[in-house]
C-alpha positions in Angstrom: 74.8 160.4 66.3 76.4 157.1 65.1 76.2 155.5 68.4 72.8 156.2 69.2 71.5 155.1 66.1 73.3 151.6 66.6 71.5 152.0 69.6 68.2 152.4 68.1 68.4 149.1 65.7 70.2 146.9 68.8 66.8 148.3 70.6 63.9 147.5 67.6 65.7 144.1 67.0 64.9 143.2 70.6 61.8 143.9 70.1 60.8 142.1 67.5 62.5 139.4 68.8 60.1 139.6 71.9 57.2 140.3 69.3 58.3 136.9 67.3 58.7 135.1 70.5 54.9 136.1 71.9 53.5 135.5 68.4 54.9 131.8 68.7 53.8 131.9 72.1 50.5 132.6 71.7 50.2 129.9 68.4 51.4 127.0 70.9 49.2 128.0 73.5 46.1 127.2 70.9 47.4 124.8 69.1 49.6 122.2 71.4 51.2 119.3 70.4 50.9 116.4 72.5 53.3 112.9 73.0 50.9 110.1 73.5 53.5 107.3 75.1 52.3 103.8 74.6 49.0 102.7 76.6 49.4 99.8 79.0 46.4 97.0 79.1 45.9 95.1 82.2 43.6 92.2 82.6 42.9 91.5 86.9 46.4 93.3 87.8 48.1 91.3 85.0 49.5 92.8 81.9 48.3 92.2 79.1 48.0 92.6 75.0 45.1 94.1 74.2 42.7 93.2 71.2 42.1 97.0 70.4 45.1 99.8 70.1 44.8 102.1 72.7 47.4 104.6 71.7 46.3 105.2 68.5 42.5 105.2 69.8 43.2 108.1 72.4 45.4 109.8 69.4 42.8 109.8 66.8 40.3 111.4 69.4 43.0 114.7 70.4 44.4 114.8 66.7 41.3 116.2 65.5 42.2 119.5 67.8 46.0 119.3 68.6 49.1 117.9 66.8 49.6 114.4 67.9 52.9 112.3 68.1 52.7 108.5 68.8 56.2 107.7 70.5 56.9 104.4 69.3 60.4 104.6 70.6 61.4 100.6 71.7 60.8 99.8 74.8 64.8 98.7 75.5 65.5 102.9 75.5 62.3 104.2 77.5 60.8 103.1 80.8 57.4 105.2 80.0 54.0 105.0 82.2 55.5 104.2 85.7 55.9 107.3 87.4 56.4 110.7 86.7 60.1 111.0 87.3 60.8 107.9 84.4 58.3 109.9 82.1 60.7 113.6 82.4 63.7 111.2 81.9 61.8 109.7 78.8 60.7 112.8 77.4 64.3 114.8 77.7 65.9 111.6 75.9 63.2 111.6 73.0 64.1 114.9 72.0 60.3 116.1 71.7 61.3 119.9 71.8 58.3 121.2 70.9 55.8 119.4 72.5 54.7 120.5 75.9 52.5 117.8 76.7 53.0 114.1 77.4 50.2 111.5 77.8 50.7 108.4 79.3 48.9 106.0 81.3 47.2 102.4 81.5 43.8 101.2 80.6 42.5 98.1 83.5 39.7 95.3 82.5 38.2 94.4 86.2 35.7 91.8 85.0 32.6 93.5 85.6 33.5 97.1 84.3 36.6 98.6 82.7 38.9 101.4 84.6 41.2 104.2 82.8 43.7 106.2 84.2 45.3 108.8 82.0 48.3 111.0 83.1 48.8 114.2 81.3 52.2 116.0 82.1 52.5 119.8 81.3 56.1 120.2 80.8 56.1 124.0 80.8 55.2 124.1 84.5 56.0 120.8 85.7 52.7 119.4 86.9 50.9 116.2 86.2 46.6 116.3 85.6 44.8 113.1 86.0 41.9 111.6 84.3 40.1 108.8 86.0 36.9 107.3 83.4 34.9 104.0 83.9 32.3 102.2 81.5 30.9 98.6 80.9 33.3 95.9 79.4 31.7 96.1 76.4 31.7 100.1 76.1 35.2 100.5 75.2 34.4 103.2 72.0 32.5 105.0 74.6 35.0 104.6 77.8 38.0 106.3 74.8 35.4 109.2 74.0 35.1 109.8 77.5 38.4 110.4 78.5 39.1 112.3 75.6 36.4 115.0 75.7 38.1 115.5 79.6 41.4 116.1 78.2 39.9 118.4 75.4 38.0 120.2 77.7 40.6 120.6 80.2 43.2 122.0 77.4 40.2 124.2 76.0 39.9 125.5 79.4 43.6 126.3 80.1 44.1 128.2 77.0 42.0 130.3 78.5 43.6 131.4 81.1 45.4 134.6 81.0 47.6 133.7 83.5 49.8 131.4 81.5 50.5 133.7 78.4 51.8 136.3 81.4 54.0 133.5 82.6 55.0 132.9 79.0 55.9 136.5 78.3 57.7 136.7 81.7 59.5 134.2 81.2 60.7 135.4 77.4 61.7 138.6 78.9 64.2 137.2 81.4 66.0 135.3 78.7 66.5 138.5 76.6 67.4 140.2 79.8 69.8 137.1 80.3 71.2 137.7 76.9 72.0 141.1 77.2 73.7 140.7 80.7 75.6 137.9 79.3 78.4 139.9 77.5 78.7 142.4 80.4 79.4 139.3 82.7 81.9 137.8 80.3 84.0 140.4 80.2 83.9 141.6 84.2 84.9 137.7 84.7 87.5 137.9 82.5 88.8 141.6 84.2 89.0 139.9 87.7 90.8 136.7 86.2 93.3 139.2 85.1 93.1 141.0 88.7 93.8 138.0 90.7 97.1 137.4 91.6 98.6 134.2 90.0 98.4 131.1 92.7 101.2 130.2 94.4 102.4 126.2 94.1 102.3 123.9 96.9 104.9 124.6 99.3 107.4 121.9 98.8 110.0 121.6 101.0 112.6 119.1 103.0 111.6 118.4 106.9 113.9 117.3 109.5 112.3 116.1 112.9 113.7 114.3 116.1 111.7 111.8 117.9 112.1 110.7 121.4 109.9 108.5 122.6 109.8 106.4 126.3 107.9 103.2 127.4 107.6 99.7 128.6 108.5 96.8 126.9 107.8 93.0 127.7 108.1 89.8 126.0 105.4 87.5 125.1 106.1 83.8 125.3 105.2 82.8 128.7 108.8 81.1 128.9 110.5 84.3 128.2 108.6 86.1 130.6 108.9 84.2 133.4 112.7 84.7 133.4 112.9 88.6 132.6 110.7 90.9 132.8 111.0 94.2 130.8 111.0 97.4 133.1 112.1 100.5 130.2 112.9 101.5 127.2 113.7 104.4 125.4 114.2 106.0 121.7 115.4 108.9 119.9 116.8 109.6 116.2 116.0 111.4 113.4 112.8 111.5 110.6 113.7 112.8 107.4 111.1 113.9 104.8 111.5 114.8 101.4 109.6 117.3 99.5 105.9 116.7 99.8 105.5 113.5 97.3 102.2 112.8 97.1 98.7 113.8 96.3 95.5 114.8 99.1 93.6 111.8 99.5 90.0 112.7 99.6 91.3 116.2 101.3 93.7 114.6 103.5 97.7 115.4 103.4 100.0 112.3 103.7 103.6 111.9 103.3 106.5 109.2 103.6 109.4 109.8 106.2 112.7 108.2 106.1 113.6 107.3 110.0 116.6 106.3 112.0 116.2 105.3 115.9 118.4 104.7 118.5 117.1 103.0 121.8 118.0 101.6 124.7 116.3 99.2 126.7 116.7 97.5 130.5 115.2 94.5 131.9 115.6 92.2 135.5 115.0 88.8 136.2 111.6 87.4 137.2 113.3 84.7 138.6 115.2 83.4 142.3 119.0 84.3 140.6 119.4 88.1 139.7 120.2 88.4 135.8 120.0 91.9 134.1 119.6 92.8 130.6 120.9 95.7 128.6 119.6 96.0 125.0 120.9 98.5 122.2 118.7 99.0 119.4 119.6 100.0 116.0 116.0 100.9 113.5 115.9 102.3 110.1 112.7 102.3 108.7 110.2 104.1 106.9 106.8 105.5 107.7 103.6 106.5 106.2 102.0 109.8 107.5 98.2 110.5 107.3 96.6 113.2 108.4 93.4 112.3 108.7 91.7 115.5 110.8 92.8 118.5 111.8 95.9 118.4 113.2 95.7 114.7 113.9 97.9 111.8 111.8 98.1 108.5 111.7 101.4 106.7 111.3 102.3 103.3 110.1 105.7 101.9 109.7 108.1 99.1 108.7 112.0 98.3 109.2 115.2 96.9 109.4 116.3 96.0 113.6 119.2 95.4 115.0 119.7 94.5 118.8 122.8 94.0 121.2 121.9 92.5 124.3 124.1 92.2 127.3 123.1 89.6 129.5 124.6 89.5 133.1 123.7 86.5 135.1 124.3 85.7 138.9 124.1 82.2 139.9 124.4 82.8 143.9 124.0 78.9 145.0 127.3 78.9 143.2 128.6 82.5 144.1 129.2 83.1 140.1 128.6 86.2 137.9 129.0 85.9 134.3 128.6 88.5 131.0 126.0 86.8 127.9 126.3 88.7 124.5 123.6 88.5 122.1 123.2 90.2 118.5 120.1 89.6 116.8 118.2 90.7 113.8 115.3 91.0 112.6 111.9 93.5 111.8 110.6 96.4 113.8 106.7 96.9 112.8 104.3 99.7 114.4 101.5 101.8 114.3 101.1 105.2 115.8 99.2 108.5 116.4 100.6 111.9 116.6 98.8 115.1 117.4 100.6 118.5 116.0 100.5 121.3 118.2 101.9 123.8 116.2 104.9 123.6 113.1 107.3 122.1 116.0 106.1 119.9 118.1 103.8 117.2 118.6 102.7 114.4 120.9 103.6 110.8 119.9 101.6 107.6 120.8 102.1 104.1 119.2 103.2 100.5 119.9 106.1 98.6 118.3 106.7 95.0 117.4 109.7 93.5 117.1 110.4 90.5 115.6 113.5 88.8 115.6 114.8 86.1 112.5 116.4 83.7 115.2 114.9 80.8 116.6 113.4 80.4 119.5 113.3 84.6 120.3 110.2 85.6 121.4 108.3 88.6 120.1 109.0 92.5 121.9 105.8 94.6 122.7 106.8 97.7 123.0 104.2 100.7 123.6 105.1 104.3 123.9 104.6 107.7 124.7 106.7 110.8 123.2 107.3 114.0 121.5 108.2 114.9 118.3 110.4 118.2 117.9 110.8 119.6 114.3 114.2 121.8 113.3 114.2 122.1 109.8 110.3 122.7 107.5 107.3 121.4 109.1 105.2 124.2 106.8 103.4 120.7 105.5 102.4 118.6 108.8 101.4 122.2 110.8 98.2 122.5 111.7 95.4 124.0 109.1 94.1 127.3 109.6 
C-alpha cells in the first residue's frame, strides 16, 4: 500500500511538471523575447556610421509586442551579422537563455534608394527567415516600419501554428522520459563495471633475439676501390631488449634493443698483383624499433666498431707474398626494415655505414639481407591480431 502510494505522488509530480512546463511553453510561444544584435550601415559597399540608430529603431518597433534585448556586448567578444554560424557562436557565448530569437542584419544606402536586409534566427528549430525591404533615401521612418510589420506578422503567424506547440510538448516529454531512464542507466553501468573483469597490464617482458644477416660490401673512394673490391660479408650476434620502456606513439609500439654483432668480411684485389682481405668485425650498438604498420618496423641504429683486417699481398714481378695487419676503429651507422612473421621470426633488410677514426680510410657500404630468429619473449614485436 506504501509503495504504491509513493508511486502515486512520483506519478502526479510528473505531471505537473509536464503541466508547468506547457503552461511556460505556451506563454513563450505568445510572448517571445527577441536579441536585436547591432545593425550594420553601409554607404556604396563601404561601412559606415550612421546618422540615425538602427538597433534601437527596429527595437522600439518589436518592443511594443515582444520583449526586446539590445546586445550591446563589445565588439572585441562577438563577431555578430556575418553569417549564421558566427551568430549561434555569439548567441551560446551571450548567455541569452531565454530568448529564442536573434535579429541581426545590415541596412545599405545605394544612392538612389535604400536596401535592408534583416536576418531573424529561430533558435528552437535552427532556421534563419529573411526580410528584404526597400524605400527612397529619404524614407527611412517608413523603410524601419516596413520591415518591422514583416517581422510582426511573420511571428503573429507562427504562433499560430499548431505544429510548433506539438513539437514543444514532444520535446518536454522526452526529457522527462530521459530523466526517469537516467537512474535505471546509472546503476546498470555501474553493475557491468563491477561485471567486467579487471584489465590486465601491458605485458612486459625481457626479449632475446639472434640476427644473422648476409651481403655485399664495397668501399667508396675511387682509390680504395680500384685496389680491392668487396665480394661478402656476413653478421650474426645477439639483440637484447628490456621490458617494454616506452609509450605508443600515435598507436604505434616502439622499443630500444641493446645489440652485439659479430661479422666477417672477404675481399680480392681489383688490381694486376693478387692481394686478399680478411676483415673481423666487432659492433655493439643500440637500436630504435618502430613499428609503424602491421607487422612492419622500422629500425635505426648507432655504435661502437671494431675491425681486424688481414691483408695478404702477392707481388709476382718479385715472386713475394707477405701478411698486412690492420686494427681500426671507429662508428657503425644504419637504417633498416624488418617484417615479423609471426612471434619468431622475421625478415631483415637495411644498409650499414661504417666509418672508421683513422686517416685516410675510406667509408664501408654495406647492404644486407637476413633473418631474425627470436628465443626468449617476442609477445611485444608479434604481429597484431
Amino acid at each position: 500500500m506504501g509503495r504504491q502510494y509513493k508511486k502515486t505522488i512520483k506519478i502526479n509530480k510528473e505531471i505537473y511538471i509536464l503541466a508547468f512546463l506547457l503552461i511556460a511553453g505556451i506563454t513563450k510561444a505568445y510572448c517571445e523575447e527577441i536579441v536585436i544584435m547591432p545593425i550594420s550601415y553601409y554607404e556604396n559597399r563601404i561601412l559606415q556610421v550612421c546618422d540615425h540608430d538602427i538597433t534601437m529603431d527596429i527595437g522600439e518597433r518589436l518592443d511594443r509586442f515582444h520583449t526586446v534585448l539590445i546586445d550591446k556586448s563589445l565588439p572585441s567578444i562577438r563577431d555578430a551579422g556575418i553569417s549564421e554560424d558566427d551568430l549561434k557562436r555569439v548567441a551560446n557565448m551571450l548567455a541569452y537563455r531565454n530568448s529564442n530569437y536573434i535579429l541581426y542584419g545590415s541596412l545599405h544606402n545605394e544612392d538612389v534608394f535604400l536596401r535592408a536586409e534583416f536576418h531573424l534566427y529561430d533558435r528552437r528549430n535552427e532556421r534563419t527567415e529573411v526580410f528584404f525591404s526597400s524605400d527612397n533615401t529619404n524614407q527611412y521612418d517608413r523603410l524601419i516600419r516596413t520591415v518591422a510589420d514583416n517581422i510582426l506578422d511573420w511571428l503573429h503567424t507562427r504562433r499560430d501554428k499548431s505544429g510548433d506547440l506539438q513539437h514543444e510538448i514532444l520535446t518536454l516529454r522526452q526529457e522527462i522520459e530521459q530523466i526517469k531512464s537516467s537512474e535505471v542507466l546509472s546503476k546498470d553501468e555501474e553493475e557491468k563495471e563491477e561485471e567486467k573483469p579487471p584489465r590486465e597490464p601491458p605485458i612486459k617482458e625481457v626479449t632475446l633475439r639472434i640476427p644473422v644477416r648476409f651481403g655485399y660490401w664495397t668501399f667508396i673512394n675511387r682509390e680504395w676501390v680500384e685496389r680491392v673490391q668487396g665480394t661478402f660479408e656476413g653478421n650474426t650476434g645477439v639483440e637484447f631488449i628490456p621490458e617494454l620502456q616506452f609509450p605508443a606513439i600515435g598507436g604505434m609500439r616502439n622499443e630500444i634493443s641493446f645489440d652485439l654483432l659479430l661479422g666477417y668480411r672477404f675481399g680480392i684485389n681489383a688490381g694486376t698483383d693478387p692481394i686478399n682481405v680478411h676483415g673481423i668485425i666487432v659492433n655493439p650498438g643500440i637500436t630504435y624499433h618502430l613499428n609503424f604498420y602491421t607487422n612492419n618496423w622500422v629500425l635505426f641504429g648507432i655504435g661502437f666498431l671494431y675491425e681486424y683486417r688481414i691483408w695478404k699481398i702477392e707481388e709476382e714481378s718479385f715472386g713475394v707474398a707477405s701478411d698486412y695487419n690492420q686494427a681500426l676503429t671507429g662508428l657503425s651507422v644504419f637504417g633498416g626494415y624488418r617484417y615479423q612473421f609471426n612471434r619468431w621470426v622475421s625478415v631483415d633488410l637495411g644498409t650499414n655505414a661504417y666509418i672508421y677514426f683513422a686517416s685516410g680510410a675510406s667509408l664501408v657500404m654495406h647492404p644486407y639481407l637476413g633473418t631474425t630468429i627470436t628465443i626468449l619473449g617476442g609477445e611485444n614485436s608479434s604481429p597484431r591480431k
